[in-house]
Each structure stands twice: as C-alpha cells, then as structure tokens.
C-alpha positions as CSV (number, residue, x, y, z in Angstrom):
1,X,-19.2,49.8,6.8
2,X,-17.2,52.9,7.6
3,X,-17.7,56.4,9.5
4,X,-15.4,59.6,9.3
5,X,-14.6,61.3,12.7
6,X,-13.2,63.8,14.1
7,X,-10.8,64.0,16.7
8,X,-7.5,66.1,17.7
9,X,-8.8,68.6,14.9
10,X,-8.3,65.8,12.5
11,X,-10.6,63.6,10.2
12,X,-10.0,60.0,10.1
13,X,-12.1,57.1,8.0
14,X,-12.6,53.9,10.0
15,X,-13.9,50.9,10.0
16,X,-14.5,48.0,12.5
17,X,-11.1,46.2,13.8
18,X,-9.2,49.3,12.5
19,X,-5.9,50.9,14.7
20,X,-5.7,54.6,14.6
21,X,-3.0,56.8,16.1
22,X,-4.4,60.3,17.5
23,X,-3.4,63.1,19.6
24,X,-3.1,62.6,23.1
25,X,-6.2,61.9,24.9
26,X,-7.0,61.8,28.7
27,X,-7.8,58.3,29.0
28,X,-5.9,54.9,30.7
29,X,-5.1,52.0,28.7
30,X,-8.1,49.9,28.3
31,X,-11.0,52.3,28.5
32,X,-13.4,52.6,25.8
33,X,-14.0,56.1,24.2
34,X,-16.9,57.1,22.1
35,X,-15.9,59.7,19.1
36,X,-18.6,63.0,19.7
37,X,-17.9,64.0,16.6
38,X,-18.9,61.3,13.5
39,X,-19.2,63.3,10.4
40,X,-20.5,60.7,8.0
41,X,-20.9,57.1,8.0
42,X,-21.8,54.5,5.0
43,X,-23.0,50.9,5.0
44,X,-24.8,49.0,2.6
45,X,-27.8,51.2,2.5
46,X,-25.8,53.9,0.9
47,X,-23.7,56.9,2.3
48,X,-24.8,60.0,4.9
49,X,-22.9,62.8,5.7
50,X,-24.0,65.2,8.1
51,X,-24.8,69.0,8.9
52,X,-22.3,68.7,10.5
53,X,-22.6,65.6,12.1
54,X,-24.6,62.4,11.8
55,X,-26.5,60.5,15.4
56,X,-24.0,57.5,15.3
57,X,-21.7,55.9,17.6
58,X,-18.0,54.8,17.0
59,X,-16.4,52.9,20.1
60,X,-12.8,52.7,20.5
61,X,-10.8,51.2,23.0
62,X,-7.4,52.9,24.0
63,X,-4.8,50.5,23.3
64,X,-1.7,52.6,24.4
65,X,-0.6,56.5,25.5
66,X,2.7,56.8,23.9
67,X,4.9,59.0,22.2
68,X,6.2,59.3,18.5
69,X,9.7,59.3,17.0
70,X,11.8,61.8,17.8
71,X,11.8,65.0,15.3
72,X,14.8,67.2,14.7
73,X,14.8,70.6,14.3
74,X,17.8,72.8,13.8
75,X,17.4,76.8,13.3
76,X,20.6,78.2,12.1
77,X,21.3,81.7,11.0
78,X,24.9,82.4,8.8
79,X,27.3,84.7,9.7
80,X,25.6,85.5,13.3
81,X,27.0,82.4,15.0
82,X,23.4,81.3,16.2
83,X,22.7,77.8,16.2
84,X,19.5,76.2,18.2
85,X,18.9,72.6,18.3
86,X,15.3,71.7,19.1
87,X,13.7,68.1,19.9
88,X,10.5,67.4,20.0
89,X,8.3,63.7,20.3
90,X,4.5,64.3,19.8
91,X,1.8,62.2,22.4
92,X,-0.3,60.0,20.9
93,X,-3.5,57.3,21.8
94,X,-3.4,54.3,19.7
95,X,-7.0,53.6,19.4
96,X,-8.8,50.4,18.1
97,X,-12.0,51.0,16.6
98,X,-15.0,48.3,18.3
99,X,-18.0,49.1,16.9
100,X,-20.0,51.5,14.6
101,X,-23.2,51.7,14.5
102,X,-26.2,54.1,14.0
C-alpha cells in the first residue's frame, strides 16, 4: 500500500515505515502530523487518485527539525571586481510515515 501527498509544495509517494525529509514544519520532535493533502493512494483493491484529493489519512511522526548541508553559491562578475559569496542550509522535518489508511 502506498499514498502520494503533498506537502511543502512537493509530491512525495509513501508507504508504511517510510522516512521522508520535507520542508520545515512547525511541529516538536515527537508529534504526530496528519498530511491534509493525499492525492492518491493504492492498495490491493486497485489505485484512486483524486479530484484533487482522496478522504484518506497518512500519519507521520516528526522524527527530527534539522538543517541540510551547506550550499555554496558564488556570483562573480569579470572585469568589475565584484565577487559575493552566499551560504545557505535549507530547514527540514524528517518525518516517519505510521499509518495509511482510508
């Protein structure tokens, strides 16, 4: 069994026992959070994707707020003697998915 949701403005396919990484939400460490947007889910019965969305429930519990590697970005324009060094480390939840279920 497996559901697509949405979250962060991105889709991700999970299943039961699965570890996701998403944008930053406002939750603590060891809170459940329910996905309000599940766009399809499929079992043995067959598949069902929604208009947009389906009535099902995916439960995750927040396993960790953290932040990702560091990114480097350099802007550099030749001749001008203009060099900018930017860094930047995107939040993330790591999420483990409980249940699914419709």
């Amino acid at each position: 069994m497996f559901a697509i949701v949405e979250t962060g403005g991105k889709q991700y396919k999970v299943s039961e026992g699965d570890i996701i990484f998403v944008e930053k939400l406002g939750i603590e460490e060891g809170e459940t959070y329910t996905f309000p947007k599940v766009l399809a889910i499929a079992d043995d019965n067959g598949f069902v994707a929604g208009t947009p969305t389906v009535d099902a429930t995916v439960t995750a519990s927040v396993v960790k707020n953290g932040k990702g590697k560091k990114i480097h970005v350099i802007k550099y324009k030749p001749k001008k003697d203009s060099k900018k060094h930017i860094g930047h480390r995107q939040p993330y939840t790591k999420l483990q998915i409980l249940s699914i279920s419709k």
